[in-house]
C-alpha positions as CSV (number, residue, x, y, z in Angstrom):
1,X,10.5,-13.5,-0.2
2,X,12.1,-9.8,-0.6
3,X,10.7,-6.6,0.5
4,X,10.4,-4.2,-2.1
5,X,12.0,-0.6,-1.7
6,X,8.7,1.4,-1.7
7,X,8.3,5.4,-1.6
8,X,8.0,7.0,2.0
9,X,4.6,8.6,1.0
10,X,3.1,5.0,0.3
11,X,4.4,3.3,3.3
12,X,2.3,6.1,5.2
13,X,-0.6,5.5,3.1
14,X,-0.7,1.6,3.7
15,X,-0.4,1.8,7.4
16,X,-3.4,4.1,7.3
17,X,-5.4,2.0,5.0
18,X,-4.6,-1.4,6.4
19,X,-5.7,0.0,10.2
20,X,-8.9,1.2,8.4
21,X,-9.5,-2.2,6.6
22,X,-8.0,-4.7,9.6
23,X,-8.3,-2.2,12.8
24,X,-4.4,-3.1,13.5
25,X,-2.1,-0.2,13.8
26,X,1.6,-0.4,14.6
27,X,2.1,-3.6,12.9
28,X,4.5,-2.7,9.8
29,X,2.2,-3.1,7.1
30,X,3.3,0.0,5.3
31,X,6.8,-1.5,4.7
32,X,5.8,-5.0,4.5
33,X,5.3,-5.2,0.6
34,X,5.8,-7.9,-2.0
35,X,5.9,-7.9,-5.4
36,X,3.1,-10.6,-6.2
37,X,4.1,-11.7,-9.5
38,X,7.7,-11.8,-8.4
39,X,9.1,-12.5,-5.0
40,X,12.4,-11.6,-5.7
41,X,11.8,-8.4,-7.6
42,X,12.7,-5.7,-5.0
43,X,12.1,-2.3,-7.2
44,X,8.9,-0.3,-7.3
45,X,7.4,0.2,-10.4
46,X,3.8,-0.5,-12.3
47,X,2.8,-4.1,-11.1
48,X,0.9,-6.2,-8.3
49,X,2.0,-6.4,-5.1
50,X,0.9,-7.1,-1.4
51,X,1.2,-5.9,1.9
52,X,0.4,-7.0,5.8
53,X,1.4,-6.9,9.2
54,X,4.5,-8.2,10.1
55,X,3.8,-11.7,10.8
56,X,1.9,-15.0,9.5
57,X,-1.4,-14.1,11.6
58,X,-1.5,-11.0,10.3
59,X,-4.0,-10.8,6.3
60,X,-2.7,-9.9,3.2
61,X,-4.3,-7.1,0.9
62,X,-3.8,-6.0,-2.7
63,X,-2.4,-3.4,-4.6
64,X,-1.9,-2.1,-8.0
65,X,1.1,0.4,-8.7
66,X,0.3,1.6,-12.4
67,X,1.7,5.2,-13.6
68,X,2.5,6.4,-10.7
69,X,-1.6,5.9,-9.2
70,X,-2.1,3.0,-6.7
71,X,-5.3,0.8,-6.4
72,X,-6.0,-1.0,-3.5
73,X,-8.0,-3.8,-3.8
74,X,-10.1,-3.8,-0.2
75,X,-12.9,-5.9,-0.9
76,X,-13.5,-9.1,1.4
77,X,-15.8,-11.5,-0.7
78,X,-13.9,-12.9,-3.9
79,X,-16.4,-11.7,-7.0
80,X,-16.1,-8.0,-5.0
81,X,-12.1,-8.4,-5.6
82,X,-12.5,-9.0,-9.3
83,X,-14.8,-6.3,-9.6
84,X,-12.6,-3.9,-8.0
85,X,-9.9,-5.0,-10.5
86,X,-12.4,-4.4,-13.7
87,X,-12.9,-0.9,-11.8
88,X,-8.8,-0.2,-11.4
89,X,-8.6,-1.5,-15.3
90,X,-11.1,1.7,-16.2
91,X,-9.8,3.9,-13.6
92,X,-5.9,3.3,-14.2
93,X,-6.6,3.0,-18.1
94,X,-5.1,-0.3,-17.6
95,X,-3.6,-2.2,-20.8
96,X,-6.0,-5.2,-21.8
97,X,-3.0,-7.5,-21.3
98,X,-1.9,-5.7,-18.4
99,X,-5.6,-6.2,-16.7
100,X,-5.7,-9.7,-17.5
101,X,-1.9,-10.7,-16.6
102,X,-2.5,-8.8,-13.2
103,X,-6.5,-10.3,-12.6
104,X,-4.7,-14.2,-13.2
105,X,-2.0,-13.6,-10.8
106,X,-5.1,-12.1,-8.1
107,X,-7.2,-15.1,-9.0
108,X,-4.4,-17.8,-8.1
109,X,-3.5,-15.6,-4.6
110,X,-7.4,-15.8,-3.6
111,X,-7.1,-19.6,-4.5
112,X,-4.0,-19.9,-2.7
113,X,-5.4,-18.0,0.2
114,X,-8.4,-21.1,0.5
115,X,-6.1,-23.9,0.1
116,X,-4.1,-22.5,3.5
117,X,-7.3,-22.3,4.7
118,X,-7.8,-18.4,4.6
119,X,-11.3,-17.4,4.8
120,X,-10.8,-13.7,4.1
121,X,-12.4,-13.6,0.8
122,X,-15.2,-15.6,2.0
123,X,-17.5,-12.9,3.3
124,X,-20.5,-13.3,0.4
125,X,-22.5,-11.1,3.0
126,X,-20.3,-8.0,1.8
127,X,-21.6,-4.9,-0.5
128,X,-19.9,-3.8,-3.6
129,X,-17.3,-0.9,-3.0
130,X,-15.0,0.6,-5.1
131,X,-11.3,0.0,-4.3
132,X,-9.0,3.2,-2.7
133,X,-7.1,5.0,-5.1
134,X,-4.1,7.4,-4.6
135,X,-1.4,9.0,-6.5
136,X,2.1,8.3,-5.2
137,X,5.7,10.2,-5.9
138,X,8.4,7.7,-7.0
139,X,11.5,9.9,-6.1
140,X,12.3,8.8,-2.2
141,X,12.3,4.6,-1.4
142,X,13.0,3.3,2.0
143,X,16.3,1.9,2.3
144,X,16.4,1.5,5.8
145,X,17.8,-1.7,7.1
146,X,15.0,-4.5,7.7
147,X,15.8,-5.0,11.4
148,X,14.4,-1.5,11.9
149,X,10.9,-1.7,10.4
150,X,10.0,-4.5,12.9
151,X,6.8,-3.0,14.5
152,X,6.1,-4.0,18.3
153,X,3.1,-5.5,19.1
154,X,-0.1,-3.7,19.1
155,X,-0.2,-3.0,22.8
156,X,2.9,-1.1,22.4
157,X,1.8,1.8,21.0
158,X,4.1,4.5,19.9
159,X,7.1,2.6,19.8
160,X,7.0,2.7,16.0
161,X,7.4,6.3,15.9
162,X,7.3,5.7,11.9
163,X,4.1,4.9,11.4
164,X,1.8,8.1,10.4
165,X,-1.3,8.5,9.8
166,X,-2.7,9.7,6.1
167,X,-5.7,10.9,4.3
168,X,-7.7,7.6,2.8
169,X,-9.1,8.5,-0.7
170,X,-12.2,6.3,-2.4
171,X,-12.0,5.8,-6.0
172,X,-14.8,8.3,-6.2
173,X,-13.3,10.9,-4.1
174,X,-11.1,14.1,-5.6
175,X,-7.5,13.8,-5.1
176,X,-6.1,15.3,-2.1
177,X,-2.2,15.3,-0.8
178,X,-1.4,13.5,1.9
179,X,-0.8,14.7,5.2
180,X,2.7,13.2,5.1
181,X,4.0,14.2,2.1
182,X,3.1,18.1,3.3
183,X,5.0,17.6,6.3
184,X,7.7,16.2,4.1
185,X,8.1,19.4,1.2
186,X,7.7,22.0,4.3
187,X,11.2,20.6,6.0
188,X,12.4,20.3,2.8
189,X,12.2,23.9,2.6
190,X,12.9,24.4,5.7
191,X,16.3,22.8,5.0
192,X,16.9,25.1,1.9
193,X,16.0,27.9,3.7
194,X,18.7,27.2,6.2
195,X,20.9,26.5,3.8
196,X,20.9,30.1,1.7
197,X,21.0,31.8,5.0
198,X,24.1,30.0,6.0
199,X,25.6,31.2,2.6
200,X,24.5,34.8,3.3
201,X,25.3,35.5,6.8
């Protein structure tokens, strides 16, 4: 199982949404992401992939990357999943064999997910909701060597001075930029800035 190189501004997002969806912060979910239909495929690009805490104990969630918008898949009861996915196919304008290559590949992971005795999609209690939905930049990946994006256990919060928080947005809410990716374009012109005065002294 590879990771895949994913852009800095969606590593932020996940660890926001997974602590909103689990209630675990600090555990490297942001950077933990897998390319579902392909293990070994390590580049982002339009597909299905998931993502979790670093570690065996810790629940794998959903996403769609398609054109550059990403479509998490939140839902814990298994006919809520699907319906999120029929939702991401209108919302994405999804391909009709792109929708249904993607919703066999989530149908065999929540099957998967019973036979190891996984109970996650098992909560037939749960409402409908609509999935999260983000836009995402495609120009800066993490290439940081793997040893780094261990996260520390829970209880040692702050350690993992990488993980930021972002802002969460529902399907039916208007886009907004993330708080990260602000921070990010203000030292990049903070650098040029820097840069033309040290050419203009």
């Amino acid at each position: 199982m590879n990771y895949v190189e994913i852009p800095n501004s969606l590593a932020l997002q996940l660890d926001s949404i997974y602590k909103e969806c689990t209630n675990h912060d600090n555990v490297g979910a942001g950077i933990n992401v897998h390319n579902l239909i392909d293990y070994k495929n390590t580049y982002f690009d339009n597909g299905l992939y998931v993502f979790g805490g670093m570690g065996p104990h810790f629940q794998q969630m959903i996403f769609i990357s398609y054109n550059q918008v990403v479509y998490v898949l939140d839902a814990h009861k298994a006919m809520n999943v699907h319906t999120q996915l029929l939702d991401a196919k209108e919302k994405l304008r999804m391909e009709e064999c792109d929708y249904l290559f993607y919703a066999r590949h989530v149908s065999n992971f929540i099957r998967d997910s019973y036979k190891n005795g996984d109970y996650y999609f098992e909560d037939n209690t749960e409402c409908y909701h609509e999935g999260i939905i983000f836009t995402v930049r495609l120009e800066h990946k993490l290439k940081v060597p793997r040893d780094r994006y261990m996260a520390p256990p829970p209880s040692r919060k702050g350690d993992a001075t990488y993980l930021f928080p972002g802002i969460i947005l529902r399907a039916n809410q208007p886009e907004e930029q993330v708080d990260a990716v602000n921070c990010e374009k203000k030292m990049e012109e903070q650098r040029y800035k820097t840069n033309v005065g040290s050419l203009h002294p």
